[in-house]
C-alpha positions as CSV (number, residue, x, y, z in Angstrom):
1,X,109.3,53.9,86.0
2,X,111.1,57.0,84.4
3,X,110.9,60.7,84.6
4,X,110.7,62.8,81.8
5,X,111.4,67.1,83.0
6,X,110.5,65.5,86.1
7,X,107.1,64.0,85.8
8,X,106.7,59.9,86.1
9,X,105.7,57.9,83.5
10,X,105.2,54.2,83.8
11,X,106.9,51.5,81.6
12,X,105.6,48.2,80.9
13,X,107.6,45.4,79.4
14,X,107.8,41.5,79.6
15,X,110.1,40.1,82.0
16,X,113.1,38.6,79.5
17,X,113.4,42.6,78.9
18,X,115.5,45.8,79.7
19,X,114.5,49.6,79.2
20,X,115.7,51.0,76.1
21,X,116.0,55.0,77.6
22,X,116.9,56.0,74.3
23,X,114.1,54.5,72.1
24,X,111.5,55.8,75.7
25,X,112.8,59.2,74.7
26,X,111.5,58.9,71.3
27,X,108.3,58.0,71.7
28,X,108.2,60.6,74.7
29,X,109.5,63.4,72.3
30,X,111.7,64.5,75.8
31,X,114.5,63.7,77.3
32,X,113.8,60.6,80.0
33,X,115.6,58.7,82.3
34,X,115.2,56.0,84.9
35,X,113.3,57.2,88.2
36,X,115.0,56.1,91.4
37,X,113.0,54.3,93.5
38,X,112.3,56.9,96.2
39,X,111.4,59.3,93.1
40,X,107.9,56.8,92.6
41,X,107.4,55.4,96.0
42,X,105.1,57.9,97.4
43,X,103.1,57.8,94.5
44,X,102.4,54.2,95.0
45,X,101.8,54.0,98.8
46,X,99.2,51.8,98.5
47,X,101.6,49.4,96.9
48,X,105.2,47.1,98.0
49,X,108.2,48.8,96.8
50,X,108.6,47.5,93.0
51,X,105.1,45.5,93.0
52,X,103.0,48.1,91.6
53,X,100.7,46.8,88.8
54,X,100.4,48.5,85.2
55,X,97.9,50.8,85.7
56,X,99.4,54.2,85.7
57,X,96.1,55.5,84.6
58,X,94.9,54.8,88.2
59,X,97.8,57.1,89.6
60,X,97.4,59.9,86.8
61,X,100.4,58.5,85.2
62,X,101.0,57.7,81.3
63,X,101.6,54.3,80.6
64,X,103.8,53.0,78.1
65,X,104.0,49.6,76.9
66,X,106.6,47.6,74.8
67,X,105.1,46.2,71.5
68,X,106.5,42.2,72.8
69,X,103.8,42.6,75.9
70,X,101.4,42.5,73.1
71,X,102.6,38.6,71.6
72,X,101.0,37.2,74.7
73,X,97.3,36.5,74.8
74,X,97.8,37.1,79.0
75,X,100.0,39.0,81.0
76,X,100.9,38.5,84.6
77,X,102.0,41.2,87.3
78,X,102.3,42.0,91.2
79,X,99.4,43.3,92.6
80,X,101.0,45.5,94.7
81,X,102.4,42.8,96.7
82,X,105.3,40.7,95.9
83,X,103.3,37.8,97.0
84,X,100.2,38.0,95.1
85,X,100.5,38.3,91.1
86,X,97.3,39.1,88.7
87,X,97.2,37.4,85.5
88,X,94.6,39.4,82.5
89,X,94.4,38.8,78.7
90,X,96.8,41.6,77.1
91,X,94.0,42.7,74.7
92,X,91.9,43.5,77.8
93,X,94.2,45.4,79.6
94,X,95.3,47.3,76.7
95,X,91.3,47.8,75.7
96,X,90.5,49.3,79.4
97,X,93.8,50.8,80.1
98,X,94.7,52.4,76.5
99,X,98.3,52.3,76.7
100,X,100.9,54.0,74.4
101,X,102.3,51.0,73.0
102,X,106.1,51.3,71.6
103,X,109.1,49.8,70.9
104,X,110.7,50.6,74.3
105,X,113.4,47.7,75.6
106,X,115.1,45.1,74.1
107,X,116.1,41.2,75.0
108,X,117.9,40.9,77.7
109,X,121.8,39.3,76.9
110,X,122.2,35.7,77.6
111,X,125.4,36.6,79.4
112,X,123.1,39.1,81.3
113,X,120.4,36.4,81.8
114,X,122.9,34.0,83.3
115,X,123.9,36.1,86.1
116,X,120.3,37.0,86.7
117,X,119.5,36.9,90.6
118,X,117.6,34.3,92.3
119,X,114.2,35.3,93.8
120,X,114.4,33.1,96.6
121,X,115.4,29.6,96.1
122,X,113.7,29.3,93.0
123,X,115.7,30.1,89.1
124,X,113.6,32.9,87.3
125,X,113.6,31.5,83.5
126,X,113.8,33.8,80.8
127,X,110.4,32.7,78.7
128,X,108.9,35.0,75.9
129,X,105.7,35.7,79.0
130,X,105.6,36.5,82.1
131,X,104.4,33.1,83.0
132,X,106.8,31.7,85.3
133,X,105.3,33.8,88.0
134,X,103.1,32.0,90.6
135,X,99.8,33.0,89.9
136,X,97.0,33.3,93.5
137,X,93.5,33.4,92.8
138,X,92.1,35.7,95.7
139,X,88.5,37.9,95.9
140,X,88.4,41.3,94.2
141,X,87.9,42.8,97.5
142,X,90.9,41.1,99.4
143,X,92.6,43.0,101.6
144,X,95.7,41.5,100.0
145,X,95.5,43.2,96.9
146,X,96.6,47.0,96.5
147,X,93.5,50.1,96.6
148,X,94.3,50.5,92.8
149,X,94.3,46.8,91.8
150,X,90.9,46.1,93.7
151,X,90.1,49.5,91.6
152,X,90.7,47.6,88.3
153,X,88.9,44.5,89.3
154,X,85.5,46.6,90.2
């Protein structure tokens, strides 16, 4: 997430990945920063702290999405939970969600990638996807999934 004159805009990107602020502010045309995370949470209420999934369109928010999302035929994100994840083909979310897509981040460091934090007990690998993530196959309707994910699914 990053604010630009103060309104949120949502920024996608594969996990190996970092903001770019300055090549954001490009694309934006304004001058953008990162948002804090008490700047977003209320407009996510529905959703975990940090586990909201990429559809900004859902919360009147633009969405913009690194061009190196687009290399893989699916993408995988929370679902508003940090325990459930939601795994789409990329040309299907961009078809229904109609991103701005934009060079926005860049590779992570290998010096940055090595002192990456565990999640849990388990080492996050740096792959060109997302796919490391544990994927859970739960109903549309499950009460496990955030309002604007079951949203999506409907």
């Amino acid at each position: 997430m990053a604010t630009t004159n103060g309104d949120l805009v949502m920024l996608v990107l594969p996990a190996p990945s970092v903001v770019d602020v300055g090549k954001v502010a490009e694309v934006v045309g304004e001058d953008v920063r990162l948002a804090s995370e008490s700047e977003f949470a209320t407009t996510f209420a529905d959703c975990e702290p940090g586990a909201m999934p990429p559809f900004g369109n859902l919360y009147d928010l633009p969405v913009y999405v690194d061009l190196a999302l687009g290399r893989n035929e699916r993408i995988v994100f929370q679902a508003g939970t940090h325990s459930v994840t939601m795994s789409v083909a990329y040309a299907d979310f961009e078809r229904q969600k109609k991103p701005t897509v934009a060079d926005i981040a860049v590779a992570r460091s290998a010096r940055a990638s090595a002192q990456r934090p565990r999640i849990g007990q388990v080492r996050v690998r740096e792959t060109p996807s997302t796919a490391w993530m544990p994927e859970t196959t739960i109903p549309p309707r499950s009460s496990r999934l955030s309002a604007s994910t079951r949203a999506m699914m409907s």
